[in-house]
C-alpha positions in Angstrom: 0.0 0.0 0.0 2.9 2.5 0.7 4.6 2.0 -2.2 1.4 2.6 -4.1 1.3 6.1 -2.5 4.6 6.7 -2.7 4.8 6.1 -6.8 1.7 7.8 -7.0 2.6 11.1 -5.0 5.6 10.9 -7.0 3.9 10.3 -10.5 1.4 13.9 -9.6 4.2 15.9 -8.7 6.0 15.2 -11.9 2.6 16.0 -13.8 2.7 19.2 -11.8 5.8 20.6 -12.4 5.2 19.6 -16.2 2.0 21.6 -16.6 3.8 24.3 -15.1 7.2 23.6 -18.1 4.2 23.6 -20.6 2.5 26.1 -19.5 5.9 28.5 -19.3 6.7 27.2 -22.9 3.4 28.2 -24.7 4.3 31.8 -23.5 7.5 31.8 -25.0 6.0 30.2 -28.4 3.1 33.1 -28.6 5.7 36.0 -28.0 7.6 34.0 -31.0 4.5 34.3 -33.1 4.1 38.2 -32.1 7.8 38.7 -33.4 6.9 36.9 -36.5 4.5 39.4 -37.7 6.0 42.1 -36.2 8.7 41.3 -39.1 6.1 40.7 -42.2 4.3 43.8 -41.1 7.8 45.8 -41.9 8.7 43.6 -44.7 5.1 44.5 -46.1 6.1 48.3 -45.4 9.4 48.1 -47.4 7.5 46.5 -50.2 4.4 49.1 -50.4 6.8 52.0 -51.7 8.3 50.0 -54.2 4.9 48.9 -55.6 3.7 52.9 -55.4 6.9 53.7 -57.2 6.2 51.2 -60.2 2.6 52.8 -60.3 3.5 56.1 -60.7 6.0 54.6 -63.4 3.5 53.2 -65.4 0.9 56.6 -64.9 3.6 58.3 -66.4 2.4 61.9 -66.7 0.1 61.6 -64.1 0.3 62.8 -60.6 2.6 59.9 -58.8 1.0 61.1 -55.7 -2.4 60.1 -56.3 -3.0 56.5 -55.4 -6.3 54.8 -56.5 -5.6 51.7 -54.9 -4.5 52.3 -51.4 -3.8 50.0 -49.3 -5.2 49.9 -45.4 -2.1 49.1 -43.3 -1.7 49.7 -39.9 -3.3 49.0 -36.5 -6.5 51.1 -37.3 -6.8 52.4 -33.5 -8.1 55.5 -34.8 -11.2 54.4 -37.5 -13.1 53.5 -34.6 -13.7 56.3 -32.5 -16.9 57.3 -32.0 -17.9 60.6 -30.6 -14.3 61.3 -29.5 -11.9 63.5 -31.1 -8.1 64.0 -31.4 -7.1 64.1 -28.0 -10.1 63.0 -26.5 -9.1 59.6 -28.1 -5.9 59.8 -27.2 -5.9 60.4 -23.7 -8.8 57.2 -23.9 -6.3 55.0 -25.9 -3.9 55.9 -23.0 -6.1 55.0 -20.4 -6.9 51.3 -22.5 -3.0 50.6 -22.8 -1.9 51.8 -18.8 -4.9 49.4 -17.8 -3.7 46.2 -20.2 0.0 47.0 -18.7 -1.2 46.8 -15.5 -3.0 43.6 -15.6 -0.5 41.9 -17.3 1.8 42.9 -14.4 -0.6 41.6 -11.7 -0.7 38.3 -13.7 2.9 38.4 -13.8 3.0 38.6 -9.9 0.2 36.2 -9.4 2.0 33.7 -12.1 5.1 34.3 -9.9 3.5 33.4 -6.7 2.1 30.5 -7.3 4.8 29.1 -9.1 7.2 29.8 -5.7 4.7 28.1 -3.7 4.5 25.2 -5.7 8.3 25.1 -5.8 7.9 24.9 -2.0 5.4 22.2 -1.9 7.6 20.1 -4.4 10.7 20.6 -2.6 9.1 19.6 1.0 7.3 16.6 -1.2 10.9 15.7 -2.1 12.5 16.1 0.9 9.7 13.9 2.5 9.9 10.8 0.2 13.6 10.9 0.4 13.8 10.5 4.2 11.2 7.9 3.4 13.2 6.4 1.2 16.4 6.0 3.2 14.1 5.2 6.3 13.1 2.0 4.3 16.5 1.1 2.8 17.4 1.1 6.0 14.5 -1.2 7.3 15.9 -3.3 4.3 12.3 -2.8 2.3 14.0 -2.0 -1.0 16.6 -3.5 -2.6 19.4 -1.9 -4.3 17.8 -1.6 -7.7 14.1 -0.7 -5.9 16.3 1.7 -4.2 18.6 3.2 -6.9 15.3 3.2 -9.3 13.5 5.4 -7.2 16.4 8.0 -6.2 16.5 8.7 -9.9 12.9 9.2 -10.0 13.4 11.4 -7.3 16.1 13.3 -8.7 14.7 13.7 -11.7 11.7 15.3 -9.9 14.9 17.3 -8.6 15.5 19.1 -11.8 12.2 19.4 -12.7 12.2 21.9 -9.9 15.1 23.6 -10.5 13.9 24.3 -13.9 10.7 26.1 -12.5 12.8 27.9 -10.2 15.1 29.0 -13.1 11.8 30.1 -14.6 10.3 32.3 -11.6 13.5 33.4 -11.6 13.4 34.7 -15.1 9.9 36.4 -14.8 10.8 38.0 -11.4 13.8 39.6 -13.8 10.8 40.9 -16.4 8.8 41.8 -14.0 11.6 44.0 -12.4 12.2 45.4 -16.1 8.9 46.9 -16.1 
């Protein structure tokens, strides 16, 4: 029965600390995707005078200046604005982006929290099962292999942790950026 509870308890922790890796690793992928386009949109903007220029070549005698076909780039923040008017909007738009800054920063610190007390759990889980562990070696429970099997699971649970760590770590160094 203990060593049911024992491979289990060990078995969640490791599914823990992975949601945690994945979870840590989507972020990275979706500010990868935000780069990305952040590159074609300025590709697209190098390629949008050539195009005019070749236009205005083929007008030839016309005014180069006057587009027919213009193209919509941009973030459009101001087609929408309603009733409000040049600084109006502005001071609204400000208001908007202080308020997104600011929760993203709370989630930062709540992201950070919780993944130092789950660091704390994990390392009192492992400290735990490995006094368990040597308690039963020593109570000659285990044999060497049970034994050596189930340091390296417990070491591996080891790192595990120390990779979180490294990640709190890293957004505690963001969030002291900001």
């Amino acid at each position: 029965m203990n060593k049911k509870v024992y491979i289990s308890l060990i078995v969640c922790l490791m599914a823990f600390l992975q949601c945690g890796t994945l979870m840590a690793q989507q972020g990275k992928g979706q500010a990868n995707k935000e780069k990305n386009k952040s590159e074609k949109k300025v590709e697209q903007a190098a390629a949008v005078p050539n195009e005019k220029a070749e236009a205005a070549k083929e007008k030839k005698g016309g005014n180069p200046h006057a587009d027919t076909d213009k193209t919509n780039q941009g973030n459009a923040y101001g087609k929408n604005k309603g009733e409000l008017k040049g600084k109006e909007f502005g001071q609204e738009r400000s208001e908007e982006a202080k308020a997104m800054s600011a929760e993203k920063r709370e989630a930062l610190d709540k992201s950070i929290s919780e993944g130092e007390r789950k660091v704390k759990e994990a390392k009192e889980k492992i400290r735990k099962s490995k006094e368990e562990l040597e308690r039963k070696r020593k109570a000659g429970q285990y044999t060497k292999k049970e034994y050596a099997e189930r340091l390296k699971m417990i070491e591996e649970t080891e790192k595990t942790v120390v990779e979180l760590e490294q990640q709190i770590e890293k957004g505690k160094e963001l969030e002291s950026q900001e």
